[in-house]
DODREN-90306 format. One line per 2 residues: number of its first residue (from 1); their letters; for each residue x, y, z of C-alpha. Coordinates in pm, whole numbers. Layout:
N
NUM = a = X Y Z  ...
// end
This chain:
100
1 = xx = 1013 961 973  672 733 897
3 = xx = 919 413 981  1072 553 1289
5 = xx = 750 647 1405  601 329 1343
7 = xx = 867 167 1552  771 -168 1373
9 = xx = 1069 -318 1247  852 -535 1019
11 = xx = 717 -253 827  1105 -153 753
13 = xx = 1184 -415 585  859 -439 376
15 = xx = 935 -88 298  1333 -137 247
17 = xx = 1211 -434 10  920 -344 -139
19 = xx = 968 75 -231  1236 103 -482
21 = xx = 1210 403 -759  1185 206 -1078
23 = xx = 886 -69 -880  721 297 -754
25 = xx = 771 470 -1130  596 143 -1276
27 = xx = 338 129 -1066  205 457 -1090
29 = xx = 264 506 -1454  2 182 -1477
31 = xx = -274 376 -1229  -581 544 -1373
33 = xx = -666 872 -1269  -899 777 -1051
35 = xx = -601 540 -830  -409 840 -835
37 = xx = -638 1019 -691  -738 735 -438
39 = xx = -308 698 -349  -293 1119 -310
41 = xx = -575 1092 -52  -470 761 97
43 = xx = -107 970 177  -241 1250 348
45 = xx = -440 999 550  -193 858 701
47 = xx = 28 1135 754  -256 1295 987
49 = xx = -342 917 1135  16 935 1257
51 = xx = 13 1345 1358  -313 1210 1546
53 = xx = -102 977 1699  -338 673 1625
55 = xx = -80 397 1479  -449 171 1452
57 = xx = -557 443 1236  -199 432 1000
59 = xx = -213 71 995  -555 42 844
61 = xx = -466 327 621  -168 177 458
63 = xx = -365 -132 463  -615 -7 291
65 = xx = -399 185 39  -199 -116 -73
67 = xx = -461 -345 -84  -614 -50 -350
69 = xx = -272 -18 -486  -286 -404 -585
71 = xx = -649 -394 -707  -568 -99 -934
73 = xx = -277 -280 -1078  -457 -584 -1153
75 = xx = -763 -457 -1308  -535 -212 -1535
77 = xx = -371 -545 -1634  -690 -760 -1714
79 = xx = -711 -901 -1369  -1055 -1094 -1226
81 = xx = -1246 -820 -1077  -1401 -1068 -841
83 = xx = -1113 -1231 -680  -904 -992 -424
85 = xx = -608 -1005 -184  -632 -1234 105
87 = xx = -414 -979 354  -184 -1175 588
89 = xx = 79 -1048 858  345 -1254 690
91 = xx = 486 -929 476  534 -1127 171
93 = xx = 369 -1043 -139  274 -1331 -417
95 = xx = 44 -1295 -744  -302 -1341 -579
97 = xx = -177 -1087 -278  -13 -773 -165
99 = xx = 265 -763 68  68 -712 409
// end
């Protein structure tokens, strides 16, 4: 439904390539409470941004909630605090960035 709704056939294969159960199960079994927390609210966001209809809305949501997603990750792994994500529209994701 999000995807179709999107009607960005980018975002499909990010999604297609990037959500698969066993990446999903290990990334939230690494979040604290708090990034759960941040994820649950970061969903319902998006699914009123896109009942709004406001797809600038959704995209800065989902922006927003994997660029958290990543942080959360990397500090629960030892990461540098300091250093973040520099986002790009290329859809790949590398070490030092998440994949949007």
């Amino acid at each position: 439904m999000i995807l179709e709704a999107s009607d960005n056939s980018r975002l499909a294969g990010v999604v297609s390539s990037v959500i698969q159960m066993p990446f999903v199960w290990r990334t939230f079994s690494r979040y604290s409470p708090d990034a759960l927390r941040r994820s649950l609210a970061h969903h319902h966001e998006l699914v009123t941004a896109l009942a709004a209809p406001d797809p600038d809305w959704a995209e800065s949501v989902m922006r927003s909630h994997v660029r958290a997603a990543w942080h959360a990750i990397r500090l629960r792994d030892g990461g540098d605090r300091a250093s973040g994500p520099e986002l790009s529209d290329q859809g790949s994701a590398t070490a030092d960035q998440p994949p949007l």
